[in-house]
Structure formats: C-alpha cells, structure tokens
N, C-alpha and C positions, 0 to 999 in steps of 0.2 A: 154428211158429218157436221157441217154448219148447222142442220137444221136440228139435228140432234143436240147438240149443244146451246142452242138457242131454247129448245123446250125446257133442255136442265135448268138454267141460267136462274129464271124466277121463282124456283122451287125454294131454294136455298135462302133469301131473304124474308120469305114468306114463314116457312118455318122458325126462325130466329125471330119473327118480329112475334108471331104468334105466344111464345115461349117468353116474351119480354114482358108482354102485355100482361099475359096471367099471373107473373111476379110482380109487376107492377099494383097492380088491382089486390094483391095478398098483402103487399106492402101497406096498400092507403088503411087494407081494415085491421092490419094486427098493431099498425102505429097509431094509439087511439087514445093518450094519455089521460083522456077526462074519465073514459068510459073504465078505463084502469083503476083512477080512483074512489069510482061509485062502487066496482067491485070492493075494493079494500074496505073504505068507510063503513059500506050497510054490514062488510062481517065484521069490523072492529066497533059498530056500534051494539051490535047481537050479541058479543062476547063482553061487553060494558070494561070496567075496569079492572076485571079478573087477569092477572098481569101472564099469571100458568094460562090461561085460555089462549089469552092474546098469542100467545108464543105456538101453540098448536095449531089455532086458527092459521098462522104465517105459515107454519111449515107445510099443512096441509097445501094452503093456495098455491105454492108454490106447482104444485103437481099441473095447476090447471092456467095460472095466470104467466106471463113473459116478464117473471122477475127481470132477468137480463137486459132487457131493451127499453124496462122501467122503472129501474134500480132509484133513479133519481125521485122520481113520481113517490115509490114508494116510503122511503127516507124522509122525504119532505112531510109525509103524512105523520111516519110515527116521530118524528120530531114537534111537529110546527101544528099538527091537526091538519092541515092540505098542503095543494102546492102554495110552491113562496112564486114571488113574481120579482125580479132582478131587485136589490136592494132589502128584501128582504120581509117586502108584508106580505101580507095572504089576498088572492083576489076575491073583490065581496062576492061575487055571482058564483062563487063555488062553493060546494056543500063542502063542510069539515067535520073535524071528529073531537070529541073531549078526551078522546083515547089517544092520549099522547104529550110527549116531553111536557110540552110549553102548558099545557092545563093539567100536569099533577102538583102536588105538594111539592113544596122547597125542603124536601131535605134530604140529607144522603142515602137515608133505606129505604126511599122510594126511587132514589138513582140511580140504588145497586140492584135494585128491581126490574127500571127499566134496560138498565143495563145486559144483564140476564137475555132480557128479550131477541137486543140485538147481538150479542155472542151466541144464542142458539140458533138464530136463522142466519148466519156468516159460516157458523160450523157445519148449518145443513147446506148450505149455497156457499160454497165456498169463492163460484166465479165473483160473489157482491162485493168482496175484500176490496177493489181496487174501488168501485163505485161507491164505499164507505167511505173512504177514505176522500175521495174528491166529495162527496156531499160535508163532510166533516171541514174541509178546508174551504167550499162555500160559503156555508154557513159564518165559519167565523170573520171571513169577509162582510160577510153583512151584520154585524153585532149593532150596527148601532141603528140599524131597523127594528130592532129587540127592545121589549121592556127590560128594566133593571134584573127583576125577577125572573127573567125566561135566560137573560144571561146567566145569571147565579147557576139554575138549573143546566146549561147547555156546558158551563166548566166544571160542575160536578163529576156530572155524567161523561165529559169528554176525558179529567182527569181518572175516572175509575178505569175505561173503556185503555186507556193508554196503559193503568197498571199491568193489568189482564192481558197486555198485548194485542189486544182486538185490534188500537190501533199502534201505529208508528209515531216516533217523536216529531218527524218532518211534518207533520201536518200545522207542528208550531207555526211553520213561517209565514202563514196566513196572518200571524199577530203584528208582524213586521211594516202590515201597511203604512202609510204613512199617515195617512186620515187619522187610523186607530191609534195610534200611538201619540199624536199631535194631541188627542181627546183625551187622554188618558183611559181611556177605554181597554187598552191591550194588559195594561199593569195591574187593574182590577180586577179584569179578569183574568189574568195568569195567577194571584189571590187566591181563588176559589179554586180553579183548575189543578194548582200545587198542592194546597191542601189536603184536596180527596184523595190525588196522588201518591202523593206521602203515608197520606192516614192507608191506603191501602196496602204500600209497599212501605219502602223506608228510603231516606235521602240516597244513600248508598246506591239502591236499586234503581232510583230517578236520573243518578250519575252516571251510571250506566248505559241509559237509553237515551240522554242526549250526548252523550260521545259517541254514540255508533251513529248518530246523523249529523257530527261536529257542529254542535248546538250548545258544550257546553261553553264558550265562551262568547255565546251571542247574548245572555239575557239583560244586560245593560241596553240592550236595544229595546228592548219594551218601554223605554223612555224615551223624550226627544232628547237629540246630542245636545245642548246644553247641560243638560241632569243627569248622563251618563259617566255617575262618577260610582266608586264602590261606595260611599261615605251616602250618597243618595240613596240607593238602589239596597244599602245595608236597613240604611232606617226607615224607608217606607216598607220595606218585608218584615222586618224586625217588630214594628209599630202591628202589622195586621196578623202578628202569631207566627210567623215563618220563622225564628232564627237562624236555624236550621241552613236554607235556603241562602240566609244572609252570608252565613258562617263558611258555604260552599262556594260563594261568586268569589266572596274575599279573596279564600285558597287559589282559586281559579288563576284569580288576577296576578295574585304572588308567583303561582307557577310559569306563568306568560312573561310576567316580569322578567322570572330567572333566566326564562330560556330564550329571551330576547338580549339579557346581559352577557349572556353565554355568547351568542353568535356576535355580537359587536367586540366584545373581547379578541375572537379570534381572529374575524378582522383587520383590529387594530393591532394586535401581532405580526399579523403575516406582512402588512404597510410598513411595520417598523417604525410605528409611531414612537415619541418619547416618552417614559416612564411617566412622567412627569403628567402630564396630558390623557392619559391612561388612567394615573390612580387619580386625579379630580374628578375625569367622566365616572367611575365607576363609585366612587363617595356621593357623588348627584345623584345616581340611581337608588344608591342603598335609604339617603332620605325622601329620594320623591315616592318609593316601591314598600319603605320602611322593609328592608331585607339588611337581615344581622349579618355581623362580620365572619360567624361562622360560617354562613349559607356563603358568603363574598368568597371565602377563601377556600373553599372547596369548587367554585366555581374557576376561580385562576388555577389551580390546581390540574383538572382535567383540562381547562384551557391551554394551560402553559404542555402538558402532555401529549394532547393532540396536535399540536401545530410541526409533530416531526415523524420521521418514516426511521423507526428505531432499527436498530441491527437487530439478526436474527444470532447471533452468537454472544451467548453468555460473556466470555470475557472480554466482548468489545463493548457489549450494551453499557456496561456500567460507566465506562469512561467517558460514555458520550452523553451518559444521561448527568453524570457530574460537569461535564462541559455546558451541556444545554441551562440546567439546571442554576448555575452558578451566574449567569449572564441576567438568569430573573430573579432572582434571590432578592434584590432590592423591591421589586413588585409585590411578592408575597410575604416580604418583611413589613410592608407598610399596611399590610391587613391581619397579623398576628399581635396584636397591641395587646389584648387579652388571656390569659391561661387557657383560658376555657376554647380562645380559636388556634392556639399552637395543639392541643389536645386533639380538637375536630382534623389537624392536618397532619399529625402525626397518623393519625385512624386510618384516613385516606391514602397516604403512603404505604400504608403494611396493608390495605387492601389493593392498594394496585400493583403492590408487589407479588402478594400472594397470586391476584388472577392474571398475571402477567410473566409468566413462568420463569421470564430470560432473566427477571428483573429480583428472582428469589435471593441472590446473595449480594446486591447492591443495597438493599433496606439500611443499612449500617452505614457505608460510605454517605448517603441522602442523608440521613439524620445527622453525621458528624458536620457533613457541609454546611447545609442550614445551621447549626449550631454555632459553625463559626462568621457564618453572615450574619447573625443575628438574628437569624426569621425563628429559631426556637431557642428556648433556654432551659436549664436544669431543672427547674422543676417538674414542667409539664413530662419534660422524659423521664423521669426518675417515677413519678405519677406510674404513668406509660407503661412502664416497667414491672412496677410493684402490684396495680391492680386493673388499670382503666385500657389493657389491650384485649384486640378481637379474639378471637379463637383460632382465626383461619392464618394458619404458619406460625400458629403461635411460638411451637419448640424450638426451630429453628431459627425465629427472628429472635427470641429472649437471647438466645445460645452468640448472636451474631453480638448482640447489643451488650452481653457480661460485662467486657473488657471497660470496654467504654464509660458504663454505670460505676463500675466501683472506680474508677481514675474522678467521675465527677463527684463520688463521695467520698474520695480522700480531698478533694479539690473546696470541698465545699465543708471538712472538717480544718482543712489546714487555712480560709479564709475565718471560719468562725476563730477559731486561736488564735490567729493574727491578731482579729479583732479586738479578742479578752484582753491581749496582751497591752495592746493601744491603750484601750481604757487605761 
C-alpha cells in the first residue's frame, strides 16, 4: 500500500505543473501590446480617414484581435495615434497613426464624427464600457502633456460622448486634481467640454447627469479655493459664452444656502436658543447667501413646524398647534416686514393645512393668531381672500375665513371714518 501510493504521489504535481506551464507560455504570446498595435495601426492606416470605414474596420477586428485585454492599447490609439507612456506623450520608437482624435480637425463635426466611432464599437463590445471609461479619466489626468489644440479636441469629443451617454459624469473627477486646477488647466477645459455638452443636450439635461454622480455642487472646484467663489466661477463661464452654466452654479449655491439655513434653524430651535440670536444669525445668512425674506420665511415656517410630533386628533391638533405657534410668533413676525412675505406665508399655511389633514379646520385659528401677534396684517389677508389664494382647500378655507374678512372690513371701514371724521 505504501508503495502504491508512493507511485501515485508524483503523478499529481506533474500534471498541474504541466497544465500551468502551457497557460503560462499562452499568456506570454496573447499579452503582446506592441504587436496589438501594428495590428490596429496598418488597418487604420488602409482605411485612411474614412471615419464609416474606421468604424467597420473596429468592429470587424474585434472578431480576431483581444479587444478585452487591450482596451487600453486600443483607446490610446484612436485617441492620441499610439500608446501614451505615463504623463502623457507618445513613445518615439512606436509607429502611430494620423487616424485619430489628436490629428483631426478642431471642430465639433469632426467630434461628433469621431464620436460616432467610439459609441459603435462600445454598442458592439459592450464589455469596453468600463475600460472607456478609465482610459477617459486617464487621459484627463494627463492634460497637460497635451497641446492646447489636442485638449480643445479631447473636451469636445469628451462633452458630446457624455451627452449621448457613452460616458458617465464621474469621469469629471479626474478634473479635480490638484496640478490641474492649480494650472488652470481643469476650468479651460471644462469651457470646451461644457459647451459641446450643452450644444448637444441642453443645461437642464447637463443638470441631470451631474446630480446622479453628486457633481452638481462640486464645480467651484475647478478652481483653486482662493477663487471659489459663485462671483468668480459666474464671470469666468459667463466671459467664455457659458451663462447658462453660470446662471446654474449660482441656483446651486442658493439652494445649498437654503438647506444649510434650514438645518441650523432647526437646531437652534431644538437648543432653545434666544430669539434674539436666532433672527441676527439668520439676517447674516440672508445678506452673505443674498436669500429674500420670502424664501427666509417659508424656511422658519416648515422649521418652526417640524420641530414637534403633532397629535393625531383633529380637535386636539389645533390647540397645540396655537400653543406652539404662539411661542414663535415673534420669530416669524420679525421676517414678515413686507406684504409680499405675509402673502408668501399665508400660501404656506393653506398648503400645510390642506396636506396635513388634522390640520384642515385650524387654517382660521393660525391666521387669526398671527394676526394678532402681528406676524400678518389685513391687507395681505384680505389680498389672500379676494384673489392671491391656492386652489388646494380652497372652499373650505375661504368658508373658514368669511367671518373673520368681513369683521376686518367693517374694521377697516369704521377706522377709515374715524379718520374722515378727525380731519
């Protein structure tokens, strides 16, 4: 038995190592990146700059060459004319190709041309999608191994490629380095890159695809933080045709503003800070953010609303929403200074009444109370009344509000009379 198993013994290694070696030796010849490229080159140089050929040429090779394992190789070609070598130039001892990004024309219909190319060989090779995508964010790593002119071209074609979806917005962050941005390199060319973008899609559709990779509040980084201001980053977009661009950071900013005053509000709520300390901080926001008193008072508003766990029974909600209510009443009086922002918080009342079910026959008591805190006054309700309310509960808020209206327009006939009478 020994000896039986002593003859097995060396079978077993022998065969494995055998089995290693001929993957081994398949490995050395199919990983052959140069010999990849002579492939590519002599058929992109036989198809010349026929951009349909180039594109059939690609998909045919595909059948015979190891796209997959030389995705890189490949890209670098119809990009750059060969491989790049780290940083981004071409090495002299290798043959290149004039078939490609960086030797056609500068302009956009030779972009949406080349473009073309590479969305039909992605659609037929679907596995290159991910290897596009890193040679894309390469690349813009090395920008500034690029001529001016080969960048121009690489944010064209990189903005068309992003409209179309070929690529993803996250390949931005390559822009983020810090070289690139020091140089101003990243903001020039997000210029071009935007442009084509836009001209392909429209801002809206741009807004879109850098919120699904929460991109759109980064593009103040394309500057160094000294110059990341909206007032910066408006007038250099502004100044190169963008306004568009400029007009969206701003919004941006505004809305980051709000919903960063929002959550410090509720904070300083739930602390039980002083009124007093409260409305300063929130006057310094409204001029450093430039945010109106409307936007202000719809934000204490839902503030002042959220900070409590309401009843679920109608006839108790209202009592406790006049209790809560009445306690901030100085808060929200000190940001209704304008008609126009008693109006904005009237609106907001009959909307949170309306989507707040418990809260459908309280709209009347809220408005009488404010009224007599002084956060509103007759006209903006009378307004309110006559023409400037929602739709949603309408019949039953006007119906709540009757009484009330005509007591402030006997109120406000019997002060005009008094007056006549003075004179």
């Amino acid at each position: 038995r020994v000896s039986f198993m002593n003859n097995q013994k060396p079978q077993k290694p022998t065969l494995s190592g055998q089995r290693f070696k001929t993957r081994k030796r398949d490995e050395k010849e199919r990983f052959d990146p140069t010999q990849f490229q002579d492939c590519i080159i002599q058929g992109l140089t036989e198809t010349g700059t026929d951009l349909e050929a180039v594109a059939k040429f690609l998909d045919a090779s595909g059948a015979k060459l190891d796209y997959r394992r030389y995705a890189e190789t490949l890209f670098d070609i119809l990009v750059a004319g060969g491989m790049l070598a780290p940083g981004g130039t071409l090495a002299d001892d290798m043959t290149r190709t004039n078939v490609c990004v960086f030797a056609a024309q500068e302009d956009l219909e030779t972009m949406q041309a080349f473009a073309q190319v590479f969305n039909k060989l992605i659609r037929r090779y679907k596995y290159l999608e991910k290897g596009f995508e890193d040679e894309v964010k390469k690349l813009l790593l090395f920008l500034k191994g690029f001529s001016e002119s080969e960048r121009n071209k690489l944010a064209m074609l990189t903005g068309i490629l992003l409209a179309n979806g070929t690529l993803n917005a996250s390949i931005l962050n390559s822009l983020y380095n810090e070289n690139l941005v020091k140089e101003g390199v990243s903001a020039a060319f997000a210029v071009k890159l935007f442009k084509s973008w836009i001209n392909e899609k429209d801002i809206n559709a741009v807004a879109v695809s850098l919120r699904k990779v929460n991109m759109d509040n980064r593009l103040m980084e394309l500057f160094p933080a000294n110059k990341q201001s909206v007032e910066h980053f408006s007038k250099y977009f502004t100044e190169a045709g963008l306004k568009e661009l400029s007009e969206y950071v701003r919004n941006q900013q505004s809305i980051g503003a709000r919903k960063e005053l929002q959550k410090e509000l509720q904070e300083q709520m739930s602390r039980g800070d002083p009124f007093k300390d409260i409305i300063l901080y929130v006057k310094e926001e409204m001029k450093k953010n430039n945010i109106s008193e409307q936007t202000v008072v719809t934000i204490i508003w839902s503030s002042v609303m959220s900070t409590v766990e309401w009843n679920k029974k109608e006839e108790l909600v209202a009592e406790q929403a006049i209790k809560h209510l009445k306690q901030y009443s100085p808060l929200l009086a000190a940001f209704t200074t304008q008609g126009q922002s008693e109006l904005t918080l009237l609106l907001k009342i009959q909307e949170y009444c309306y989507d707040n079910i418990h809260f459908m026959k309280a709209f009347q008591k809220i408005v009488v109370l404010f009224y007599k805190a002084e956060v509103l006054s007759e006209e903006p309700i009378l307004k309110w009344y006559k023409d400037a309310h929602l739709a949603k509960g309408k019949s039953v808020f006007l119906e709540q509000m009757k009484k009330f209206v005509e007591w402030l327009k006997n109120a406000e006939e019997e002060s005009e009379s008094d007056a006549e009478e003075g004179d």
